[in-house]
C-alpha positions in Angstrom: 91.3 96.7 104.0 92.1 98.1 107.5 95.4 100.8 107.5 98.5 98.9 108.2 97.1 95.8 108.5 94.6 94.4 110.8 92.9 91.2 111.7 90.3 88.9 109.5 86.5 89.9 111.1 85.1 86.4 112.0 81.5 86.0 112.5 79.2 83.0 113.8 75.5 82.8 112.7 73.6 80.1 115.3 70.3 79.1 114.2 67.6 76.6 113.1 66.3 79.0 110.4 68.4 79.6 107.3 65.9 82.3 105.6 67.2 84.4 109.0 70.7 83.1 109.0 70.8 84.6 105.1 69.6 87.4 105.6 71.5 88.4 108.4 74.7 87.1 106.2 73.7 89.6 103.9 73.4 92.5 106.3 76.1 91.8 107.7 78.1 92.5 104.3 76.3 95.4 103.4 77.5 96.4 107.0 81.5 95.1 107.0 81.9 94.8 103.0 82.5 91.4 100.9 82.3 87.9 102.9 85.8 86.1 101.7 84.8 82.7 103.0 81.7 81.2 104.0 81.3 77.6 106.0 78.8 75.1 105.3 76.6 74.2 108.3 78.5 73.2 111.4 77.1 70.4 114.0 76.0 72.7 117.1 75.9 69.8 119.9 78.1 71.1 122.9 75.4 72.9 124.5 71.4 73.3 125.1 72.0 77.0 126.3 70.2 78.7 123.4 67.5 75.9 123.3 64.5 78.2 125.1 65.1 80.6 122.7 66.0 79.0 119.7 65.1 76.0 119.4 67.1 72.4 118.4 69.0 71.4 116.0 71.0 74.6 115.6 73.9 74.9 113.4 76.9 77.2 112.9 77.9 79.2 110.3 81.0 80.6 109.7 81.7 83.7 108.2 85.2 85.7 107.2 85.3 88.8 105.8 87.6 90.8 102.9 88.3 93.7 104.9 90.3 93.3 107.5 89.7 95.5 111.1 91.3 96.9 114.0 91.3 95.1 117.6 89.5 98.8 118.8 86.8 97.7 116.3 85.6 95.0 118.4 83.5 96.4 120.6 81.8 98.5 118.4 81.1 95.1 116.0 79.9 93.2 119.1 76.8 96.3 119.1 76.0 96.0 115.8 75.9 92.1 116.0 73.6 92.8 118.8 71.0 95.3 117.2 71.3 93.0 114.1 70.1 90.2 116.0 67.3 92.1 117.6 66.1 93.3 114.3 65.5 89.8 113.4 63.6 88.5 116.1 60.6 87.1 115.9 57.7 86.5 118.8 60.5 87.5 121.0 63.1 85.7 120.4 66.2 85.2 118.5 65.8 83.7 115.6 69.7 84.3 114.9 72.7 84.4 117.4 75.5 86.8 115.7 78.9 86.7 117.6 82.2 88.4 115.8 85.7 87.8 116.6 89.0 88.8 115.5 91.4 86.0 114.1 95.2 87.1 113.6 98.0 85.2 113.6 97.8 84.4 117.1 94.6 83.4 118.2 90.6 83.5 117.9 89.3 86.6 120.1 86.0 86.4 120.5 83.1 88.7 121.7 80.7 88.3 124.5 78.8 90.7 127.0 79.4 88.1 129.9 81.9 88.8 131.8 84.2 85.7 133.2 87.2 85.8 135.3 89.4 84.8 131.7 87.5 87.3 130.0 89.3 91.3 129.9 87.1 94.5 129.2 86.7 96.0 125.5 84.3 98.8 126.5 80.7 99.3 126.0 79.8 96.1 128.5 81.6 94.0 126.0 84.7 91.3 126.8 87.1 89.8 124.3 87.7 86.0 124.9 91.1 84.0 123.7 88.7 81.2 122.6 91.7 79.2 120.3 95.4 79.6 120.4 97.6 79.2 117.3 100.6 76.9 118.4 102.2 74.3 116.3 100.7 74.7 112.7 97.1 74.6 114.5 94.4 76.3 116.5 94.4 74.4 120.0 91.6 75.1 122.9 91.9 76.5 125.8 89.8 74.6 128.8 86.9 77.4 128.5 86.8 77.1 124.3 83.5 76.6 123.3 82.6 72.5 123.0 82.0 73.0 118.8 85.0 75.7 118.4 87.2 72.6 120.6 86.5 70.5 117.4 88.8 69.5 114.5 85.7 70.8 112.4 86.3 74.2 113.3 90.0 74.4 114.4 90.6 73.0 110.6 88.6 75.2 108.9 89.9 78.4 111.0 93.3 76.6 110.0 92.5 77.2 106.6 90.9 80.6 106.5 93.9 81.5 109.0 96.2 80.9 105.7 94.4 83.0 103.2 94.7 85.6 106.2 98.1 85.5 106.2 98.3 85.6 102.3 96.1 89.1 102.4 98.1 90.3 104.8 101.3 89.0 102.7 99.8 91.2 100.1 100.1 94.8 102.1 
């Protein structure tokens, strides 16, 4: 756990291939320690951005981590989600799309490298993104949220991982 608290390391896997999407889940916990909650497979339909590279039907998969991490972290996380997905490629392309956020009490930050008007600098060519708010005993959307992180799918389960969050940080 992170000194003096921290925020819950959120992590999306996108892909068609779940021999990739396991393996990256378990490099990804060798990398950033025990995964505390793991989603099933989450419809993928907002978008065909990923489609020349990835192919259809992709699905999302959530994952939250034990340890908790400071925002400074984020950056840094972004590059290893980055060379992590590059390891896994295959003919050229992503088999995997890894993308880490920060969830605290507050909101969903997520990580991108493209830069937007809504999105502020972390460093390294990476930008943090206040993809959900927390207002009113839920996650709500903002108008540039992501079509399947707009959903009650994943605004309930965030809901609920957002609670064992606030238990572990209860427990500090």
């Amino acid at each position: 756990m992170a000194e003096g608290g921290g925020k819950a390391l959120v992590i999306s896997l996108l892909s068609n291939n779940e021999p990739a999407r396991r393996q990256a889940v378990s490099r990804l916990a060798a990398r950033f320690g025990p995964v505390a909650m793991l989603s099933g497979l989450l419809p993928f339909t907002g978008t065909e951005y990923y489609a020349p590279e990835m192919g259809t039907d992709l699905k999302r998969r959530l994952l939250m981590f034990s340890h908790l991490v400071k925002d400074e972290r984020l950056a840094v996380i972004k590059h290893i989600c980055i060379s992590l997905e590059n390891d896994l490629r295959a003919w050229g392309k992503r088999l995997v799309n890894i993308d880490p956020g920060l969830m605290g009490q507050e909101n969903l930050l997520l990580a991108t490298t493209k830069p937007k008007a809504h999105r502020l600098p972390l460093g390294r060519g990476i930008y943090g993104e206040v993809t959900l708010l927390f207002q009113y005993g839920g996650f709500l959307p903002l108008p540039w949220t992501y079509p399947d992180y707009a959903g009650p799918p994943c605004r309930e389960l965030l809901a609920a991982w957002r609670r064992r969050y606030l238990w572990t940080l209860s427990k500090d």
